[in-house]
Structures are given as C-alpha cells and as structure tokens.
C-alpha positions as CSV (number, residue, x, y, z in Angstrom):
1,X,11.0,-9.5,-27.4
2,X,9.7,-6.3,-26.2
3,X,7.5,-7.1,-23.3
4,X,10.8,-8.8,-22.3
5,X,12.7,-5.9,-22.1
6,X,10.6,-3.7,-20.6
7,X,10.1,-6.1,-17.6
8,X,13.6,-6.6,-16.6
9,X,13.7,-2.7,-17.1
10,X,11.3,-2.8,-14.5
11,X,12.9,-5.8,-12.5
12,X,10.9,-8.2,-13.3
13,X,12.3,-11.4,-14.6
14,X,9.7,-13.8,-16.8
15,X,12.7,-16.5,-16.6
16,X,13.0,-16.6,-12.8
17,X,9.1,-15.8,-12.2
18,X,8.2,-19.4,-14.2
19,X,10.6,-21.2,-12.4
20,X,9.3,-19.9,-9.1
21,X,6.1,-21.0,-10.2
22,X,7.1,-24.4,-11.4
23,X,8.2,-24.9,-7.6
24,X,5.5,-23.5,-6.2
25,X,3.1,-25.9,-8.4
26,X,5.9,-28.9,-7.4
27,X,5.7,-28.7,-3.9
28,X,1.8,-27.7,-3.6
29,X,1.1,-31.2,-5.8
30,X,3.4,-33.1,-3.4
31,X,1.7,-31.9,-0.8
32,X,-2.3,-32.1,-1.6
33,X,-2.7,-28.4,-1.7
34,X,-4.9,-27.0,-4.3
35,X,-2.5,-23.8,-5.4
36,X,-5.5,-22.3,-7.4
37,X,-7.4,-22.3,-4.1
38,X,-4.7,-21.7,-1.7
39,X,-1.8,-19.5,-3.0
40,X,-2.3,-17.8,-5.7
41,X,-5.6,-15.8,-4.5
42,X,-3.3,-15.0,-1.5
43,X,-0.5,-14.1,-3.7
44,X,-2.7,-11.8,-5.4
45,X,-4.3,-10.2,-2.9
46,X,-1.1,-8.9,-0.4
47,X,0.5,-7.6,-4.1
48,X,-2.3,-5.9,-4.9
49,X,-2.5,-4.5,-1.1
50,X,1.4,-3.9,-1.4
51,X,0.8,-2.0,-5.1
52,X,-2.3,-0.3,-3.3
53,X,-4.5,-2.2,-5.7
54,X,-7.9,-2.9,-3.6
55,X,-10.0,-5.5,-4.7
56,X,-12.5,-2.7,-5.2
57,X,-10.2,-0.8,-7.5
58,X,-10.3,-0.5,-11.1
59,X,-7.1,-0.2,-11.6
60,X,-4.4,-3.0,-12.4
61,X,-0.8,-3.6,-12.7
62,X,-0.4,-2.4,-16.3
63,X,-2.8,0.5,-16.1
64,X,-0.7,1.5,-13.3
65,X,2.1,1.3,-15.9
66,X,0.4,2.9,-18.7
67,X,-0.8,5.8,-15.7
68,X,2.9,6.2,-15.0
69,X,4.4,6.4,-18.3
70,X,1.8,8.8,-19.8
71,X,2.4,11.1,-16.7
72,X,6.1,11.2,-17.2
73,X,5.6,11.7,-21.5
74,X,3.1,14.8,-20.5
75,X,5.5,15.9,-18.0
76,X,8.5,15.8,-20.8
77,X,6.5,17.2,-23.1
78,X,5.5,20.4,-21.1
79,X,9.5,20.8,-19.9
80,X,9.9,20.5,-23.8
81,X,7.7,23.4,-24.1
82,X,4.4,21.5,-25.2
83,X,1.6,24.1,-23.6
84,X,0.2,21.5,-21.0
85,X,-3.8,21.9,-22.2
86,X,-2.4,20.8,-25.6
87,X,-2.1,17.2,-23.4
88,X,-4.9,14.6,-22.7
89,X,-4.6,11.0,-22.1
90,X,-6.7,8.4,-21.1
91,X,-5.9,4.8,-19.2
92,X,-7.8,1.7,-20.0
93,X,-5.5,-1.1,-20.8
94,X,-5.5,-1.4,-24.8
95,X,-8.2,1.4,-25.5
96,X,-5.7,3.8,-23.3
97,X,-5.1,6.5,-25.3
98,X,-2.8,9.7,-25.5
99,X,-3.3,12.8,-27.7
100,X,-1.6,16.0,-27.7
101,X,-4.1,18.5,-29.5
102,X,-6.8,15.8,-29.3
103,X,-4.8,13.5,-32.2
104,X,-4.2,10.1,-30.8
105,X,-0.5,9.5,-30.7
C-alpha cells in the first residue's frame, strides 16, 4: 500500500503506532481513565505545539505534507528550468491543487 510507504518514508510506522495505542487503551481501561478525555486531547495538543500546529491554525499534518511537497516540486521544476510564474498551487487537503500554466496536474 501506498500510504504505507510513504509513512515509513517519513518515519512513521502504522504497525508500531497501533500497538502503542492498543497499550495505551490497555492500561487506561485497567486503570479507570477515560483515554478519549484524558490522553488523546493531550496527545494532540503538545504535537500540534511541537509541529507548530495552534489550535487556531488551519493548517494540519497532511496539509503541512502536501505544503512541503508542492514547495520542493515548484522548486525542481524552476532548477529544471520551468519559468517560476508558470507555477501555482494551492493546499486544502483533497481539493489541493497544483498547476503549472494554470492546468491542474
């Protein structure tokens, strides 16, 4: 799969991230503590502080991504002698788009 790839490209593991969560879940439901309440908001907020996602930004892990990637293609592109106004690209999770002379790629 894909999305599999591309995550341990990035160094993130799906395999090892469920089984963290399975014992997370284990020991929270041993222990009383209501993880949806408790860890995972906590979780999500110091990796969004740590990503320099703000709860008031727009912006999440995979438009970072798509940001990033687009960035580096443009940048290729023009070092490949694409004129750099030729270039647009827009970021919005699956309506993201990127055109080189306004034609969606």
């Amino acid at each position: 799969m894909i999305e599999d790839a591309l995550l341990k490209y990035l160094g993130i593991y799906p395999e090892i991230i469920e089984r963290f969560d399975e014992v997370c879940e284990k020991v929270c439901a041993e222990h009383g503590i209501d993880s949806d309440e408790e860890v995972w908001p906590e979780v999500k907020w110091k990796f969004d502080e740590m990503c320099g996602i703000g709860s008031h930004h727009p912006l999440n892990m995979t438009n970072i991504l798509i940001r990033m990637a687009f960035s580096e293609v443009a940048g290729a592109l023009v070092e490949h002698g694409v004129d750099d106004g030729r270039i647009d690209w827009y970021v919005d999770g699956m309506a993201s788009e990127f055109t080189i002379d306004g034609e969606e790629q």
